[in-house]
N, C-alpha and C positions, 0 to 999 in steps of 0.2 A: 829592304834592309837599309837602316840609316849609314849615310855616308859621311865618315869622318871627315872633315877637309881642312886641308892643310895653310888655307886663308880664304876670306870671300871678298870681290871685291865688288862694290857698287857702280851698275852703270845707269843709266837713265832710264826706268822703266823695268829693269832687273838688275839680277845678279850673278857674278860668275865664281863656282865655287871648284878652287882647284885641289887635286890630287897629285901627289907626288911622294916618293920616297928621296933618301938622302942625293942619291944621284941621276931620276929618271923625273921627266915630268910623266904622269902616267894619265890623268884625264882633269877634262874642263868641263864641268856643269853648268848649262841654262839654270837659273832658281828666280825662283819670284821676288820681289826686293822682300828686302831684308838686312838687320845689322851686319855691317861690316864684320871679321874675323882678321884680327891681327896674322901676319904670315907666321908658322908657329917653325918654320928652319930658315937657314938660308938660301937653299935654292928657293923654297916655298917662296921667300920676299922676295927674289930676284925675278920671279915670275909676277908678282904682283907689278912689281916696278916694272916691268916689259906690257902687262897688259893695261893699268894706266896709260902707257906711254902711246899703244895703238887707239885707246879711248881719248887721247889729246892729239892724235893726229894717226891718221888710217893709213897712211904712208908706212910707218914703222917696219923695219925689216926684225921678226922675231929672233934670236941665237939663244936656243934651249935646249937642252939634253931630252930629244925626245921617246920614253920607253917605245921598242919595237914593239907594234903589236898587228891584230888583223892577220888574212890570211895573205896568199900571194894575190889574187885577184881584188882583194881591198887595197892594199898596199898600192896597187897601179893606179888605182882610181884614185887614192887620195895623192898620190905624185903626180897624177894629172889637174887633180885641183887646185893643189900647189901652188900649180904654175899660173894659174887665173890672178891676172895683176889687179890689186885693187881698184874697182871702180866699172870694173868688165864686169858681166856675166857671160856663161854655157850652157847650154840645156844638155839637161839627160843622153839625148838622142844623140846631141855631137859627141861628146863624151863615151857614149856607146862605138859609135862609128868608127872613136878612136881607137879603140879598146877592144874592136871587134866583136864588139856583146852586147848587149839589150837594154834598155833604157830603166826597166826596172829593176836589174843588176846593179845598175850603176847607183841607181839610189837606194837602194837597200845599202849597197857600201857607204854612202854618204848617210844611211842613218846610223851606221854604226861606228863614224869618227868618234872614237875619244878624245878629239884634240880639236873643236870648234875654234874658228880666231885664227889658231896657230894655223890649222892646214881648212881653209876657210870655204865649207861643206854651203856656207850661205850664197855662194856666188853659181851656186848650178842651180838654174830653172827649168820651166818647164817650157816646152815647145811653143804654147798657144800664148805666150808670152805671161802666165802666170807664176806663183811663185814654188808653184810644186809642194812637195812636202818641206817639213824642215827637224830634224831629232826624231824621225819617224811618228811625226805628227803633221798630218794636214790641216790645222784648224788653231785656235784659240791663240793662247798666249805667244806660244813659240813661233806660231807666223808673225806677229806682231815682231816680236824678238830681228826675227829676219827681215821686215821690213826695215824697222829701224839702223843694220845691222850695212845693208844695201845703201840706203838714203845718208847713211855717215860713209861711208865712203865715196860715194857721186858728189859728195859736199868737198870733199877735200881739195 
């Protein structure tokens, strides 16, 4: 099903296309480049203007209304990724340890962030020092995506 989105914005390599209604941000899409999309509300551009702002510097502390979503055991995993400061990574495993649960629990929750960037799913890897999966894909564009993703923030 196509997804309408409420602005896209360009980063180097892709695109991020975001979802939101008048008062929640509701999800961030990985997309392949592609034209820009004017933000079509105001929180829409207020999100754009906050995700530029971590594409000019990966420091950025995000403030956005973020929709509730997930269950209670995703919820903890992505409060725990949270807190992953830019420029760090985790693996699954620790994350798990922390969590008291399983490494591929933990990344099924991390493939089900709707909020990549903001609660930032790219900083958990994998044990053998790989980069794991990334959007519940282990391969093609969206590892690139995560390379990139990793390599701009160790830059900062």
């Amino acid at each position: 099903m196509p997804v309408n989105f409420s602005g896209i914005v360009a980063a180097p390599g892709f695109c991020l296309g975001v979802t939101c209604d008048d008062e929640w941000v509701e999800a961030i899409h990985f997309l392949e480049p592609q034209t820009e999309v004017a933000p079509q509300s105001p929180l829409a551009k207020e999100i754009v203007r906050q995700l530029r702002a971590w594409l000019d510097d990966p420091d950025f502390v995000f403030d956005l209304p973020l929709k509730s979503q997930g269950t209670p055991f995703q919820r903890r995993v992505w409060a725990q990724i949270a807190a992953i400061a830019p420029g760090q990574t985790r693996t699954y495993g620790d994350l798990a340890q922390t969590l008291a649960s399983a490494p591929r629990a933990v990344g099924q929750a991390c493939g089900a962030n709707p909020l990549p960037i903001i609660v930032p799913c790219h900083r958990v890897v994998a044990a053998n020092g790989g980069l794991g999966g990334f959007a519940r894909h282990d391969g093609g564009f969206l590892l690139d995506v995560k390379r990139w993703l990793l390599a701009h923030e160790r830059n900062s």
